[in-house]
N, C-alpha and C positions, 0 to 999 in steps of 0.2 A: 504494500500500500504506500502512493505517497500520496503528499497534499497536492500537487500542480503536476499533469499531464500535457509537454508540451510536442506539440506536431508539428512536423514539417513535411512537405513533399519532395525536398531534396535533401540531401545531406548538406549542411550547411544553413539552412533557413533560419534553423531554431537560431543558429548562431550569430545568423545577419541580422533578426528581427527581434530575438528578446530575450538573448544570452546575458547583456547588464542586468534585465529584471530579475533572471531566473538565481544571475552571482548574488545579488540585496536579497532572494526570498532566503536563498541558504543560507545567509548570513543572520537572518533574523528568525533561525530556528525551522524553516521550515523543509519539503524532500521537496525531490523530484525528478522525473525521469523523461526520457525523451523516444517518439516515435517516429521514425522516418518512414514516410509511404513507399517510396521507391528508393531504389538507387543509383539514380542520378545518371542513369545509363546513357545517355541521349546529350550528356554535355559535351560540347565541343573540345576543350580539355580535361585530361585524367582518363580512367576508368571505372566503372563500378568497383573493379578491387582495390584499386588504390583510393578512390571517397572510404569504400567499408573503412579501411585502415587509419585514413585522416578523420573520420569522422567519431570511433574510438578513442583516437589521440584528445579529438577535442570536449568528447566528454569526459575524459579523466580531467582534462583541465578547470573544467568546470563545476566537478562535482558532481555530476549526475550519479544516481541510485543506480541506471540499467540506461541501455538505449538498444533499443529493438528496431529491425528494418523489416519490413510487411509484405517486401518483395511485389510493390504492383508495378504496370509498366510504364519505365517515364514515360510522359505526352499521351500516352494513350490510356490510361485507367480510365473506369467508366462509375461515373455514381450509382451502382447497382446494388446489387441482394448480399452477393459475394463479398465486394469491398467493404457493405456499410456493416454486416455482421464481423468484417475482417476486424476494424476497428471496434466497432462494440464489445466485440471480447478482451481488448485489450482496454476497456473505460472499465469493465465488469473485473478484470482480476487485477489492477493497481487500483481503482476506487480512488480517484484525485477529486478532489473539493473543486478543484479549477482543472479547467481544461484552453490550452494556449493552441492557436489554431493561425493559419495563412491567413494575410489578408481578403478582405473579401472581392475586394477590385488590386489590379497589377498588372504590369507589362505582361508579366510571361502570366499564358493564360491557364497552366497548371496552379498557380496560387488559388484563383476565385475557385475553381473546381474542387481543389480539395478543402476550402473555406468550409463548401456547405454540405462537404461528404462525412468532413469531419463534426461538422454541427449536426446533420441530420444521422448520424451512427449516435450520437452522445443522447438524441431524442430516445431512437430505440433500444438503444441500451438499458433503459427505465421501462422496456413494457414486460409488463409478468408473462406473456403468454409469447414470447419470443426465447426459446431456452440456448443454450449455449456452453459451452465446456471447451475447459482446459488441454494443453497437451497431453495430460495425463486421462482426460473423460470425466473428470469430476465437475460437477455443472458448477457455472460460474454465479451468482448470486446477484437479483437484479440490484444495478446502479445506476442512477443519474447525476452528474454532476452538478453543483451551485451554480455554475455561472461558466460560460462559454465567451473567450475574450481572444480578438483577433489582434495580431501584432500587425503593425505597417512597416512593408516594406520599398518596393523601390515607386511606385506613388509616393507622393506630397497629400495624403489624405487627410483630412480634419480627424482630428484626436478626439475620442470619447474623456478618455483621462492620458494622465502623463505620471510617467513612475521617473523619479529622480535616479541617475543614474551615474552619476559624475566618479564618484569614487570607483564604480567598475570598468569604465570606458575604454583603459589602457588593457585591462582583464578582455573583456569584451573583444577588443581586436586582436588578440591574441590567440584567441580559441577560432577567429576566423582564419589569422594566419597559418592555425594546423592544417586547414585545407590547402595545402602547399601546390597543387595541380590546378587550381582554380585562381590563384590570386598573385596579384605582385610579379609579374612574367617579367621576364627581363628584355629589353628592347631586339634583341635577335633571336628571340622565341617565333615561330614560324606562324604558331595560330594566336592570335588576339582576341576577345573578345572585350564587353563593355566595362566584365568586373575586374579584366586581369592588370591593369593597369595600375602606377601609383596615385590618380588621378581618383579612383575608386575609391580610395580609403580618403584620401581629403573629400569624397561628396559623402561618405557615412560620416567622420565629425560635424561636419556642416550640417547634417540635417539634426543630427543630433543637439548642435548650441541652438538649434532655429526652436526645436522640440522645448528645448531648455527654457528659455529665454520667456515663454510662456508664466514658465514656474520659479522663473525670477533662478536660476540654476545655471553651471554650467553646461551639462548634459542630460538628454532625457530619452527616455522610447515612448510611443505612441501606441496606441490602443485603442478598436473601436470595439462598439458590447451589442447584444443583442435583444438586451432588454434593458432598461433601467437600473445603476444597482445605487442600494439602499446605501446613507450616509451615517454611520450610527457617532458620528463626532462632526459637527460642521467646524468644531474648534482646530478640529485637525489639516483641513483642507489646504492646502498652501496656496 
C-alpha cells in the first residue's frame, strides 16, 4: 500500500511532470510508487531496454516504494476492457489515497489518452461487481481513490493548485537526467529531438519560476483536478 499512485505513459513522465511533488510528499512522511503504461518503445532515442534500466535508476533516486511497467503499446494503446482493468488492478493492490495521472490536454497525444484511461480505470476500480486478482489469484479488494490529480506537462495549462517545489528542483532534474538516452544529446549526436537539447532543461526551470511566481516561490508544478477539492485550512493556502 502506498499513499500516492503516480502514472505515466512513458518512462520519464512521472519525472518530467511531478517528480518535485512526489521528492516534498516523501519528505513529509508520506509512500509512493510509480506506474509506467508502456515502454516508451516508439521514442526516437534509446530503447525500451535501456528506458526499463534508466527509469529504475530514476526511481531509486527518488525514492519510490516499486515502479511497475504495464507493458501497453506506445502510441497505440487503446482505452478499452483490457487496459482499464490493467490499471484497476494495480489502484486495487497499492490502495493510494491519491492517484497522479498525465495531463489531460498535451502535445504528444498519448498524454490526454492515458489522462482519462487512467481516470476512468480508478472509476472502476470502486465497483463491487467488477472482481479482479493478483498475480498470485487472490482477489484484489475493491478501491477507489480520494482524488485523481493531473500533473502539467509540456502545455502552459492553467493550474488547478500549485505545490511548492523549490527545494526539490535540483532533485527533480536529476532523476530526469537518469534518463540519459532521452536528454542533454551532445551536438554530434545524429538524432535530435525537442527534449534532447540543453535548451530543454532551461524551458523546465522557466516554466517552473512562471509556476512559482504565482505562489510568490521560487519553483513550482502545476496540477489540474477533476473535481473540486475541499480546503480544510484556508489559513494554510499561500
Amino acid at each position: 500500500m502506498v499513499d500516492i499512485l503516480a502514472f505515466g505513459v512513458h518512462p520519464d513522465d512521472v519525472e518530467l511532470g511531478c517528480s518535485g511533488t512526489l521528492l516534498k510528499m516523501k519528505d513529509l512522511g508520506y509512500s509512493f510508487g510509480i506506474v509506467d503504461l508502456t515502454r516508451g518503445e516508439l521514442g526516437s532515442r534509446g530503447t525500451a531496454e535501456s528506458r526499463k534500466t534508466e527509469a529504475e535508476n530514476a526511481a531509486i533516486l527518488l525514492g519510490a516504494a516499486f515502479r511497475v511497467n504495464l507493458g501497453m503499446a506506445d502510441g497505440f494503446f487503446e482505452i478499452n476492457k483490457e487496459n482499464i482493468l490493467a490499471i484497476a488492478s494495480q489502484v486495487r493492490k497499492f490502495k493510494p489515497r491519491v492517484v497522479l495521472a498525465n495531463a489531460i490536454h498535451d502535445r504528444h497525444p498519448d498524454h490526454s489518452r492515458a489522462a482519462k484511461l487512467v481516470s476512468d480505470a480508478c472509476f472502476y476500480s470502486g465497483l463491487l461487481k467488477i472482481e479482479l486478482h493478483d498475480e498470485l489469484g487472490n482477489l484484489l479488494a475493491v478501491h477507489r481513490p480520494q482524488s485523481v490529480y493531473h500533473y502539467l506537462q509540456d502545455r502552459n495549462l492553467k493550474a488547478d493548485f500549485l505545490v511548492d517545489i523549490t527545494p526539490y528542483m535540483d532533485k527533480k532534474i536529476e532523476s530526469i537526467l537518469a534518463f540519459e538516452t532521452q536528454f542533454n544529446a551532445s551536438e554530434s549526436d545524429t538524432i535530435q529531438t525537442p527534449i534532447s537539447s540543453k535548451l530543454f532543461f532551461e524551458f523546465l526551470y522557466a516554466k517552473a519560476r512562471a509556476y512559482g511566481r504565482d505562489i510568490n516561490v521560487d519553483y513550482a508544478e502545476g496540477f489540474t483536478v477533476e473535481r473540486s477539492p475541499g480546503v480544510p485550512d484556508i489559513m494554510q493556502l499561500l
